[in-house]
VEXDREN-2710 file (C-alpha; in Angstrom, 1 decimal):
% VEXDREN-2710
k/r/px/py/pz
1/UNK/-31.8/-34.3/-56.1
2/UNK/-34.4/-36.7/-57.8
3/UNK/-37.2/-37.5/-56.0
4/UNK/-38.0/-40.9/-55.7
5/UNK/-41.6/-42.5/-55.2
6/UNK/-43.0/-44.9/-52.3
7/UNK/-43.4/-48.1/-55.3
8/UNK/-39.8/-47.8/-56.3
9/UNK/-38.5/-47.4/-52.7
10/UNK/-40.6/-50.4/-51.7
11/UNK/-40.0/-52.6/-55.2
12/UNK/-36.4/-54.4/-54.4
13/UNK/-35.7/-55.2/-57.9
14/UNK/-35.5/-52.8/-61.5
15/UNK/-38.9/-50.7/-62.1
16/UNK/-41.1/-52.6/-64.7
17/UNK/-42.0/-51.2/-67.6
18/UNK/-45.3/-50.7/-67.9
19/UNK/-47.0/-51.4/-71.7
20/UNK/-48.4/-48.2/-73.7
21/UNK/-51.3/-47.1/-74.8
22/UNK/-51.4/-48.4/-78.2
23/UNK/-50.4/-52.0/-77.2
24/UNK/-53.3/-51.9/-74.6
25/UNK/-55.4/-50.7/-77.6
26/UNK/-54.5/-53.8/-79.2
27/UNK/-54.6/-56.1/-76.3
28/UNK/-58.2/-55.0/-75.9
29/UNK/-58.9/-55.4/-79.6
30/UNK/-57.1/-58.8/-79.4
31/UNK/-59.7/-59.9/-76.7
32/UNK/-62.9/-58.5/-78.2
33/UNK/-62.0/-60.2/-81.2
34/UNK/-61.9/-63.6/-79.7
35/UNK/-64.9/-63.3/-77.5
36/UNK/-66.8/-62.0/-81.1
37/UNK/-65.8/-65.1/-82.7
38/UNK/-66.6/-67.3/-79.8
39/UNK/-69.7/-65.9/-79.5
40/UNK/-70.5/-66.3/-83.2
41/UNK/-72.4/-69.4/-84.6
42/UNK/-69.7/-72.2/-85.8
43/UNK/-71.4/-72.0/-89.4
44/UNK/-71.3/-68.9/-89.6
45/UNK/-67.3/-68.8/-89.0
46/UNK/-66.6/-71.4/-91.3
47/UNK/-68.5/-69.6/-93.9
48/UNK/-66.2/-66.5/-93.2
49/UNK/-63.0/-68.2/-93.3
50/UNK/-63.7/-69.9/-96.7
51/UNK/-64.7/-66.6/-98.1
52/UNK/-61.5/-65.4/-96.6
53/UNK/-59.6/-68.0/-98.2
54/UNK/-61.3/-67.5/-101.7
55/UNK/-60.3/-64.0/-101.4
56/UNK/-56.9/-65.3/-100.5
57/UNK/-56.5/-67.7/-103.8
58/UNK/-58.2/-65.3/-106.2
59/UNK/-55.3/-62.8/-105.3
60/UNK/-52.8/-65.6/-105.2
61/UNK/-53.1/-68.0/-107.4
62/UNK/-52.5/-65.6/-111.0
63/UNK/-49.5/-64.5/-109.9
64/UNK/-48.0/-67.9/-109.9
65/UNK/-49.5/-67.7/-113.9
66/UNK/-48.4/-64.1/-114.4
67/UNK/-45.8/-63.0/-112.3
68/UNK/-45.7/-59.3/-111.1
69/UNK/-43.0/-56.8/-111.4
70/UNK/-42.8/-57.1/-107.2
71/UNK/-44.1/-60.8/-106.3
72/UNK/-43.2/-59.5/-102.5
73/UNK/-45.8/-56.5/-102.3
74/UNK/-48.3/-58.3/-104.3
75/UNK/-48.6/-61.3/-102.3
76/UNK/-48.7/-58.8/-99.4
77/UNK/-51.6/-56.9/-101.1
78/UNK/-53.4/-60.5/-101.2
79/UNK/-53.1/-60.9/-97.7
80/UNK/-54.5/-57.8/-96.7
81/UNK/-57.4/-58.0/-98.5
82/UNK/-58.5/-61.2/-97.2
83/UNK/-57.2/-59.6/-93.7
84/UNK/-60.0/-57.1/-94.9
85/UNK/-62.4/-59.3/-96.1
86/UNK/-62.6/-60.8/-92.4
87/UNK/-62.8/-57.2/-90.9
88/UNK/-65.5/-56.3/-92.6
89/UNK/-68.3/-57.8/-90.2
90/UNK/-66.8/-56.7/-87.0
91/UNK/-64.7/-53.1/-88.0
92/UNK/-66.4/-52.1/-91.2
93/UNK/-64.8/-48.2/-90.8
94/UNK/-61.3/-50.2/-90.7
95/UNK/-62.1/-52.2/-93.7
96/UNK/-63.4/-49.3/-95.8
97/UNK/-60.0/-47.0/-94.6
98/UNK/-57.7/-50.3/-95.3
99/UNK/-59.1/-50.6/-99.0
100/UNK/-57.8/-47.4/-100.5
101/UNK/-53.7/-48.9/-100.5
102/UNK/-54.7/-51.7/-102.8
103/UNK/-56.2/-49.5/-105.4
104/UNK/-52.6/-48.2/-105.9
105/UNK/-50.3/-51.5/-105.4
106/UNK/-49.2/-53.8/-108.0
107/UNK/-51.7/-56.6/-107.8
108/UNK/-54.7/-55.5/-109.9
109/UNK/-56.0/-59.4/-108.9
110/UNK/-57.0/-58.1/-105.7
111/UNK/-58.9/-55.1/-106.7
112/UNK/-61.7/-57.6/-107.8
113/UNK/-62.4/-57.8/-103.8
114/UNK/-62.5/-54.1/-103.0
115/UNK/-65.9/-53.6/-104.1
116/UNK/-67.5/-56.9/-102.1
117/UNK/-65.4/-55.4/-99.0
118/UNK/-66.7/-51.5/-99.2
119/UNK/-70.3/-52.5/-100.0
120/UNK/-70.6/-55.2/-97.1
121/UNK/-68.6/-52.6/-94.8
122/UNK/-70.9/-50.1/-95.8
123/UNK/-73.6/-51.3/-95.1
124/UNK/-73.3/-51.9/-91.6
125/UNK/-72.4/-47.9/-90.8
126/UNK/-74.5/-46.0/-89.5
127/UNK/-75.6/-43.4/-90.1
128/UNK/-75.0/-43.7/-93.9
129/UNK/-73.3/-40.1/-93.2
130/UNK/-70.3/-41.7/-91.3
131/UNK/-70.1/-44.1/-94.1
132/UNK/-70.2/-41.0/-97.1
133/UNK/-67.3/-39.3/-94.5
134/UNK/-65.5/-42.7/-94.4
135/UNK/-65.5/-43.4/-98.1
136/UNK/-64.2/-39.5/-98.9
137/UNK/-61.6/-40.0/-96.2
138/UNK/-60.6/-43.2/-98.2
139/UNK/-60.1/-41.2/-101.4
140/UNK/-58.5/-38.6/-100.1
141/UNK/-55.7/-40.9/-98.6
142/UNK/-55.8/-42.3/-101.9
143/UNK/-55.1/-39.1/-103.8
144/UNK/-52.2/-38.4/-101.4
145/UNK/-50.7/-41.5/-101.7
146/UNK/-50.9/-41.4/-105.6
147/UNK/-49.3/-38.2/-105.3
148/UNK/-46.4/-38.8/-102.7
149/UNK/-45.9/-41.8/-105.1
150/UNK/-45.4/-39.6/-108.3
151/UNK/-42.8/-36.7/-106.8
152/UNK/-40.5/-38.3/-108.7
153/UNK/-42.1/-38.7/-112.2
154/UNK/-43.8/-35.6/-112.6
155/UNK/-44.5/-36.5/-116.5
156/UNK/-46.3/-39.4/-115.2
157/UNK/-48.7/-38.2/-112.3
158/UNK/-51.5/-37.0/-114.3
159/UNK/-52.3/-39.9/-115.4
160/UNK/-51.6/-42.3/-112.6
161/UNK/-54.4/-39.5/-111.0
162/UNK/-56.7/-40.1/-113.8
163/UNK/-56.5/-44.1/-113.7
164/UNK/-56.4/-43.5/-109.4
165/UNK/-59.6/-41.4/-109.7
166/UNK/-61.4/-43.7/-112.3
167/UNK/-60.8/-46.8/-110.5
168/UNK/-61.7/-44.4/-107.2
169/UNK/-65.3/-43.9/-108.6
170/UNK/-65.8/-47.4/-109.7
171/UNK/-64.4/-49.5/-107.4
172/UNK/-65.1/-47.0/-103.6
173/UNK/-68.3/-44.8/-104.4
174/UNK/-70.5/-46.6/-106.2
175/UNK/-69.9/-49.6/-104.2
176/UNK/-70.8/-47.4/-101.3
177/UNK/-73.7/-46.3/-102.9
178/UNK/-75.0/-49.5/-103.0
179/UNK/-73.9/-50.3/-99.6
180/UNK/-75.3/-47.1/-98.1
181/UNK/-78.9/-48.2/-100.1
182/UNK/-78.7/-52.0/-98.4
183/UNK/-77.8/-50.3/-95.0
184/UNK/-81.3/-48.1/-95.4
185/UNK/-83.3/-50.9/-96.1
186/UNK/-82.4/-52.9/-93.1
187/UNK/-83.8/-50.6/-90.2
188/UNK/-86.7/-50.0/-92.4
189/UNK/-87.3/-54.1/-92.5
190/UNK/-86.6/-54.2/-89.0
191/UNK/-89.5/-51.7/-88.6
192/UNK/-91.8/-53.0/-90.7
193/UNK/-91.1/-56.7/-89.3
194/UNK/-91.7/-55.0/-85.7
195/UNK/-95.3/-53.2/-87.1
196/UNK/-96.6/-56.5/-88.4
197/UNK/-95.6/-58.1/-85.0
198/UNK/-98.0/-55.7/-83.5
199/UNK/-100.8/-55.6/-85.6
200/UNK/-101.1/-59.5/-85.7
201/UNK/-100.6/-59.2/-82.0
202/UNK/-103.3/-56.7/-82.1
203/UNK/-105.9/-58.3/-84.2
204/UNK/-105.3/-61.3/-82.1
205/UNK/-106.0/-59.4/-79.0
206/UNK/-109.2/-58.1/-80.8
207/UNK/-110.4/-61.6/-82.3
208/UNK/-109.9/-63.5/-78.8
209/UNK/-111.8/-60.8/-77.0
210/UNK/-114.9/-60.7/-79.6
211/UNK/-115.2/-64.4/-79.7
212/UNK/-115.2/-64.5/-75.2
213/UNK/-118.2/-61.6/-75.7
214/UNK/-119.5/-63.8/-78.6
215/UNK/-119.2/-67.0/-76.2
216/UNK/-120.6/-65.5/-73.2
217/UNK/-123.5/-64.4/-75.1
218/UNK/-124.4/-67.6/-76.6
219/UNK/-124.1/-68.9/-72.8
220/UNK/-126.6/-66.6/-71.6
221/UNK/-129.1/-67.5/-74.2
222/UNK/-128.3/-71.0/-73.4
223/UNK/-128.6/-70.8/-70.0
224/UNK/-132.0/-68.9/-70.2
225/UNK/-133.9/-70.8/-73.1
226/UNK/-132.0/-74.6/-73.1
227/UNK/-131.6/-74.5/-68.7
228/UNK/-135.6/-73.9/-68.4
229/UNK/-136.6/-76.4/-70.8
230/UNK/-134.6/-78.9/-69.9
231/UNK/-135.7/-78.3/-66.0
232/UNK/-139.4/-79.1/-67.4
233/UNK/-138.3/-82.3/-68.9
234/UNK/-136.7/-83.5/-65.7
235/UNK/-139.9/-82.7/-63.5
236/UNK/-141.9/-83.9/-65.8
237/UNK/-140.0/-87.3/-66.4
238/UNK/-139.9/-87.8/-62.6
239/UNK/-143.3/-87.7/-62.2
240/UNK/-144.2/-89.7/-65.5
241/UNK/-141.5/-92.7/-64.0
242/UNK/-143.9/-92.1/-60.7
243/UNK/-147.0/-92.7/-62.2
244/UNK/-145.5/-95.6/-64.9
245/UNK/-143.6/-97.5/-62.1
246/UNK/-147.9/-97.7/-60.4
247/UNK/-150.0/-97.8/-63.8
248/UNK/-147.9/-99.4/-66.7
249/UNK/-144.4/-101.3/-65.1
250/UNK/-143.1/-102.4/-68.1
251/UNK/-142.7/-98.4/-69.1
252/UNK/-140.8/-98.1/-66.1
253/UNK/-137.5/-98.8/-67.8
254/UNK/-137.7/-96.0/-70.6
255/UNK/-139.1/-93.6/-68.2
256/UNK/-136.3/-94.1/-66.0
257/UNK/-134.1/-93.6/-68.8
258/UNK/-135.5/-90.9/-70.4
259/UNK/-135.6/-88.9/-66.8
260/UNK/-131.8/-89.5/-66.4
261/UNK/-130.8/-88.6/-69.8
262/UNK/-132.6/-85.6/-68.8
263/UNK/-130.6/-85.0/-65.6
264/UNK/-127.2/-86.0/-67.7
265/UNK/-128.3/-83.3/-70.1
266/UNK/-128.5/-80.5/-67.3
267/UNK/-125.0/-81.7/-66.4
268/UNK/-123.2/-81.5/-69.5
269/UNK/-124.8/-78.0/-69.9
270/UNK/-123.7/-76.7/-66.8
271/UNK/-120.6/-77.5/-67.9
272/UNK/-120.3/-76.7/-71.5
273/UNK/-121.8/-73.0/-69.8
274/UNK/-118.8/-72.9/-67.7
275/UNK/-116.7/-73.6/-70.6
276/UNK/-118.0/-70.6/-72.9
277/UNK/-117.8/-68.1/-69.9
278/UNK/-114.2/-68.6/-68.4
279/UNK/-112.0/-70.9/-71.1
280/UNK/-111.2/-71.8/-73.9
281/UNK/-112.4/-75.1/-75.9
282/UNK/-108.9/-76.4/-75.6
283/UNK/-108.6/-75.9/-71.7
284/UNK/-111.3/-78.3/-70.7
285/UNK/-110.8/-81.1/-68.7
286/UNK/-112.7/-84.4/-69.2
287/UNK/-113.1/-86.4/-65.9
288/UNK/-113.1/-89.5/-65.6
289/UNK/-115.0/-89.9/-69.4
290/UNK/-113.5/-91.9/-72.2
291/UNK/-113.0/-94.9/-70.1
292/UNK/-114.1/-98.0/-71.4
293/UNK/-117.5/-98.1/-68.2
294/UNK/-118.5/-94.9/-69.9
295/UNK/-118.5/-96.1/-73.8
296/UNK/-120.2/-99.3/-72.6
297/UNK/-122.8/-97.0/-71.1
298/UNK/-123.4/-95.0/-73.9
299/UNK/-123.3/-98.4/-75.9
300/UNK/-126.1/-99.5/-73.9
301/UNK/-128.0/-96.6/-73.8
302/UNK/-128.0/-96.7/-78.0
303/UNK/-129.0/-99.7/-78.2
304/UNK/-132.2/-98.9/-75.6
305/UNK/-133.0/-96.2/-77.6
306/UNK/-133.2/-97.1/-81.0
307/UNK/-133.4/-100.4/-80.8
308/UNK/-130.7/-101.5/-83.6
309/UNK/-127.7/-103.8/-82.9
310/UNK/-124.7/-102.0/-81.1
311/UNK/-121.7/-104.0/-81.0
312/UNK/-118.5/-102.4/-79.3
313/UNK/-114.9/-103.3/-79.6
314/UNK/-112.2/-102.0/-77.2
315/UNK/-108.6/-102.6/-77.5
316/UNK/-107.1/-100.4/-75.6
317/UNK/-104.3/-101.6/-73.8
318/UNK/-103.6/-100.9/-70.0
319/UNK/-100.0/-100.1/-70.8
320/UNK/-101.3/-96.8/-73.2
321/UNK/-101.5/-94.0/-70.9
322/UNK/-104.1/-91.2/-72.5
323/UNK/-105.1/-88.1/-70.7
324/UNK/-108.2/-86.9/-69.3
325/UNK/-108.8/-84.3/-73.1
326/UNK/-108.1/-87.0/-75.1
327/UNK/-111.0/-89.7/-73.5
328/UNK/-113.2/-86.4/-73.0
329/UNK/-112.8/-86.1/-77.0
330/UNK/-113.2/-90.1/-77.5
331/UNK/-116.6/-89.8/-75.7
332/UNK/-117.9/-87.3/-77.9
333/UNK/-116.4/-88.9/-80.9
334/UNK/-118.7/-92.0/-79.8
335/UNK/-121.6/-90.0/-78.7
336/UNK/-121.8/-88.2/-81.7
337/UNK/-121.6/-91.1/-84.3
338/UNK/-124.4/-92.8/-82.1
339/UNK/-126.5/-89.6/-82.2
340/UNK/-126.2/-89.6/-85.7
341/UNK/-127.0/-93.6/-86.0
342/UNK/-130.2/-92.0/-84.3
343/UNK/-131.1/-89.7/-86.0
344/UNK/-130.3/-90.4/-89.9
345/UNK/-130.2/-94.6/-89.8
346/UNK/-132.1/-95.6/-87.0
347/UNK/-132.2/-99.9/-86.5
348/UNK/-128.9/-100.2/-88.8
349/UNK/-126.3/-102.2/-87.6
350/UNK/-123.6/-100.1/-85.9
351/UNK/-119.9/-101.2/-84.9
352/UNK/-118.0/-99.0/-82.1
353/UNK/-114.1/-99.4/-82.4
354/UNK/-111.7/-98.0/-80.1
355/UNK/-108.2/-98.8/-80.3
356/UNK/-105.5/-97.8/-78.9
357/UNK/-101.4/-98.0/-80.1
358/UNK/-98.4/-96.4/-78.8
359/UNK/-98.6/-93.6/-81.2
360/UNK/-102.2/-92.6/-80.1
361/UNK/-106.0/-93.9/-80.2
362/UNK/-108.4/-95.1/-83.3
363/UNK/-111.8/-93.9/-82.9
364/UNK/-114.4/-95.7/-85.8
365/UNK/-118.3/-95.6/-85.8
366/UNK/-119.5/-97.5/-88.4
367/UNK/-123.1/-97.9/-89.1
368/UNK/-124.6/-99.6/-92.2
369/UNK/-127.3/-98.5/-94.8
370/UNK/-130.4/-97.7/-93.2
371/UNK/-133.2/-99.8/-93.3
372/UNK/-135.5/-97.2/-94.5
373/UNK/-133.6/-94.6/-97.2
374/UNK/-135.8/-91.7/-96.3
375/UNK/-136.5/-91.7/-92.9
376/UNK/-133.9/-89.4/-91.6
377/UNK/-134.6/-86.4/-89.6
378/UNK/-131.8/-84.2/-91.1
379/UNK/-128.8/-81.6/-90.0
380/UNK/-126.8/-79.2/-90.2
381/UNK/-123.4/-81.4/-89.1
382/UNK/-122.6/-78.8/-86.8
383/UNK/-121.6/-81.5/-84.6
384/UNK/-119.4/-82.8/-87.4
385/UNK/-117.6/-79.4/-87.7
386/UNK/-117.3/-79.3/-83.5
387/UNK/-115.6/-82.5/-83.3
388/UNK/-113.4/-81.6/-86.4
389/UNK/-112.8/-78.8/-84.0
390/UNK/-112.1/-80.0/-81.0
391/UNK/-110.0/-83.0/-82.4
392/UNK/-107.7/-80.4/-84.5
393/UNK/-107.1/-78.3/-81.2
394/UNK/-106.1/-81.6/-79.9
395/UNK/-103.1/-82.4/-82.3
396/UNK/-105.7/-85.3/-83.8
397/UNK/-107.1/-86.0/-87.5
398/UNK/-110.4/-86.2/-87.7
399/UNK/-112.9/-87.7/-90.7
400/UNK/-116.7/-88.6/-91.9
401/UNK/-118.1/-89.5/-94.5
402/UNK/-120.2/-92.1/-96.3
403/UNK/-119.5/-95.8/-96.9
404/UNK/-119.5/-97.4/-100.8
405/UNK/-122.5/-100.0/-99.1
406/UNK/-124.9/-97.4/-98.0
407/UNK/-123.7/-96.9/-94.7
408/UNK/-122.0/-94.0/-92.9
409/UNK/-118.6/-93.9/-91.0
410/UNK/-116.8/-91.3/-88.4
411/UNK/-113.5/-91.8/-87.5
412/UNK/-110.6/-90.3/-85.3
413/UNK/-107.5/-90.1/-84.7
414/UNK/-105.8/-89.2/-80.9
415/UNK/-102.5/-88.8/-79.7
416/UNK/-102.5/-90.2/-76.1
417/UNK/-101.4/-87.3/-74.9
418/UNK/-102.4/-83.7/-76.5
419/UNK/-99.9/-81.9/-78.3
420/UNK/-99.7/-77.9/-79.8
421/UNK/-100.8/-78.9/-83.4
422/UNK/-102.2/-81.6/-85.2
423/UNK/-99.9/-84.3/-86.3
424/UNK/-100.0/-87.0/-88.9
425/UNK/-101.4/-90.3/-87.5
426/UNK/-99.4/-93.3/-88.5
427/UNK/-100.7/-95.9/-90.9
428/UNK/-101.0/-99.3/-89.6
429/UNK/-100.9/-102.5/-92.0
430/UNK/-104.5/-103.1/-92.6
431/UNK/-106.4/-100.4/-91.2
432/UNK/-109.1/-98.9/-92.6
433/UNK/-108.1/-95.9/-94.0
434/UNK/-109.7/-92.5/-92.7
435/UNK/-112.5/-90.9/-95.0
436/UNK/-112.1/-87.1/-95.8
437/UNK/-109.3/-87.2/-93.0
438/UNK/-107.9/-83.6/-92.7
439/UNK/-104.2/-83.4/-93.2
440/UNK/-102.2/-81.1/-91.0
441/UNK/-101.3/-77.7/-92.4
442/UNK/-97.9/-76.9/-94.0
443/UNK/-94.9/-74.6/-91.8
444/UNK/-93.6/-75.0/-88.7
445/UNK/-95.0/-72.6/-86.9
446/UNK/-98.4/-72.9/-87.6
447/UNK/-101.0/-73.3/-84.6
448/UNK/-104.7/-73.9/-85.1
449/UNK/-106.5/-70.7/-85.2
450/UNK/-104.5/-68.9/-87.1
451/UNK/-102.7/-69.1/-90.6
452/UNK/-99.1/-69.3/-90.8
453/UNK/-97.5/-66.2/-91.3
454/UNK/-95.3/-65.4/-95.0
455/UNK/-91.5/-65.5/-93.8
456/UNK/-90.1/-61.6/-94.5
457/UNK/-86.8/-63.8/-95.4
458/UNK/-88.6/-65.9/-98.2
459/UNK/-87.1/-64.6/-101.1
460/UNK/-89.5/-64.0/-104.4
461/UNK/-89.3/-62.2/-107.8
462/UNK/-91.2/-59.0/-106.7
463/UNK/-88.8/-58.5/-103.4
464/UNK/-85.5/-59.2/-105.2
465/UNK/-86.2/-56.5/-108.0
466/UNK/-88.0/-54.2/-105.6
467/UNK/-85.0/-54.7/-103.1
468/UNK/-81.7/-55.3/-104.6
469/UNK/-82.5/-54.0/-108.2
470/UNK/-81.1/-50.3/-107.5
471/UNK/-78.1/-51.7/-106.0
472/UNK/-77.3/-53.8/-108.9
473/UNK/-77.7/-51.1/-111.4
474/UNK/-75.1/-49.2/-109.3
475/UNK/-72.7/-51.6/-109.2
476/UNK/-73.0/-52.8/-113.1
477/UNK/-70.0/-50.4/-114.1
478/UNK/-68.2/-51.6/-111.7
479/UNK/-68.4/-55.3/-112.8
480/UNK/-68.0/-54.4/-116.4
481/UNK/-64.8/-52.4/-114.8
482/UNK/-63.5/-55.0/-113.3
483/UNK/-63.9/-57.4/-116.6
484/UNK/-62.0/-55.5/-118.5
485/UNK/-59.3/-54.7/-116.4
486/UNK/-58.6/-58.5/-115.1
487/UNK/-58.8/-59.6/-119.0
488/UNK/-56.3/-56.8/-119.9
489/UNK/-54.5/-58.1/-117.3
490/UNK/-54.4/-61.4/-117.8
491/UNK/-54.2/-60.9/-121.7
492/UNK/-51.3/-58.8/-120.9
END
């Protein structure tokens, strides 16, 4: 009596039949294989399918010149090698084992693309032991094929295992020699790509954290030596604008100024102290500076001082929108051009130009020659270099230098709003043009501080014949090989 199980009493109709194992198998392969090619970048496929079909016409198209002994099996042998040509990525174990059948079939067109397959399948097995066991399993399906073929023409195997094992050396190992050298240089790229990821990490690490002790040094002996000094000054100008303001009015003016250019310069070192202990250069913010109140001011101030004409143009337009860095830099682009009218051309004639354009804002200090060559108290330009600096950091251009008439010039160029690099500024029709302007760096990936890193993919003489020239030499047989064999064949 058969026993029968709670499903097929309950189920009214037939039992199903349920699939096996291999057609799950290849269900499951099915699946994978569309989710790998959906998942793969569209270039990349259309780049596999024309190599596909090249693999497809180079097998194809000569037998419609030369036609085979069996046009059925040798179309079929072109279709399987670009069938393996397309496995070769994704199963490369398959794609080696499928190869061996085509050594022995009747389109010797297609044997041309057996040693692209096994060295790109090769390649990408690892551990290059698996590959070695792969490729031997290959030729030893190949030897018993050649010999199940030859049962029946006994006078004719030894050679068919000659020509099998000859075209087994060319066109399977050393192709997997190659492969097997490409596939050890990969992880070792990998590695060293990985290393120099560090150590650039590393000595970045190591250069930020000496330059924050470098900083917070130079603030300490700032602090100490410039805070002191400059405290004197201020008590002492106080009580000078006292005594002026009773004894000699007319002084009362300077003194005044001269006391709160003394208080503004306490200020600004307060905060330029703050900035070397706890941020970076490019992480300060500029208050409500760079506004057109505060370049009047310092306008006014210059011309107090040295007692030359000042003349200042602003056309910035309400609609342009800059942020608080960028006027922060445009006040010490104008402060420092004035300092230097000061200092090097005293009385001269000085023009202040800011303007401002949707792309970003002009900065020009323009003074003429000065009215007496030598007296000039010198410099270092360190200031110069700071603004270059700061300007750079900024994503601006930045440029000074002297004028064909004697005079001197500094000019700028600021986006409105800061960016991660220095860009080109746009040339207007009739602007002046910038003297000594820096240009921004070459690469893409370059950011200020640091010089853009040499691509490992760039490809040059030394790493194509330290890299691929091994593998070439192994696989120049099998070219010449192949040569001769498709000439014979097509001569024949």
């Amino acid at each position: 009596m058969s026993q029968v199980t709670e499903e097929e009493r309950q189920s009214p109709g037939p039992p199903t039949r349920r699939p096996t194992g291999a057609v799950r198998r290849l269900r499951r392969e099915a699946a994978e294989s569309r989710a790998a090619i959906r998942a793969t970048p569209r270039r990349t496929v259309v780049a596999e399918g024309l190599v596909c079909a090249l693999a497809a016409a180079f097998g194809l198209i000569p037998l419609l010149l030369i036609p085979p002994d069996r046009p059925v099996l040798a179309v079929l042998e072109a279709l399987w090698a670009a069938l393996l040509v397309a496995a070769r990525r994704g199963r490369p174990v398959a794609a080696v084992l499928g190869a061996f059948p085509l050594l022995a079939g009747a389109n010797v067109w297609v044997l041309a693309v057996i040693p692209l397959i096994v060295l790109s399948a090769t390649r990408r097995i690892a551990p290059p032991r698996r590959a070695w066991r792969v490729v031997g399993v290959a030729c030893a399906a190949l030897g018993g094929l050649t010999v199940a073929g030859g049962l029946f023409r006994w006078e004719t195997l030894p050679l068919k295992l000659a020509d099998n094992a000859v075209s087994a050396v060319l066109l399977l190992l050393l192709p997997a020699l190659a492969g097997t050298m490409l596939g050890r240089r990969r992880p070792l790229v990998d590695l060293l790509r990985e290393r120099n990821a560090y150590l650039e990490q590393t000595r970045t690490l190591t250069a930020a954290a000496a330059r924050m002790e470098e900083r917070t040094r130079i603030a300490r002996e700032m602090h100490d030596l410039l805070g002191h000094r400059l405290s004197l000054i201020s008590v002492h100008a106080g009580a000078l604008e006292l005594a002026a303001a009773r004894q000699a009015p007319p002084l009362a003016g300077q003194v005044e100024l001269l006391r709160t250019t003394a208080g503004t310069a306490m200020e600004e070192l307060r905060e330029i102290l703050g900035v070397l202990r706890h941020a970076d250069l490019s992480d300060e913010t500029g208050g409500d500076r760079g506004t057109y109140e505060d370049i009047t001011a310092l306008v006014a101030q210059s011309r107090q001082t040295g007692g030359g004409p000042v003349e200042l143009v602003w056309s910035v337009p309400d609609t342009v929108e800059v942020g608080a860095r960028v006027r922060q830099a445009i006040h010490r682009v104008v402060r420092e051009g004035l300092t230097n009218v000061l200092k090097h051309a005293s009385g001269a004639p000085t023009l202040v130009e800011v303007k401002g354009t949707d792309a970003g804002i002009e900065v020009y200090v323009t003074n003429g020659a000065p009215r007496m060559p030598g007296d000039s108290q010198g410099g270092t330009s360190s200031g110069l270099a700071g603004l270059q600096e700061r300007i750079s950091l900024l994503g601006g251009t930045f440029g000074a230098g002297a004028l064909p008439d004697g005079g001197f010039r500094v000019t700028a160029w600021l986006p409105s709003h800061t960016t991660n690099g220095p860009v080109s500024a746009p040339a207007e029709a009739g602007a002046a043009p910038l003297p000594h302007a820096p240009g921004p760096p070459s690469g893409d990936t370059w950011q200020p501080g640091s010089n853009s890193p040499l691509s490992a993919q760039t490809l040059t003489w030394p790493r194509a014949l330290g890299a691929g020239c091994t593998a070439v030499l192994v696989v120049l047989p099998t070219a010449g090989f192949l040569i001769v064999l498709l000439v014979m064949a097509a001569l024949g």
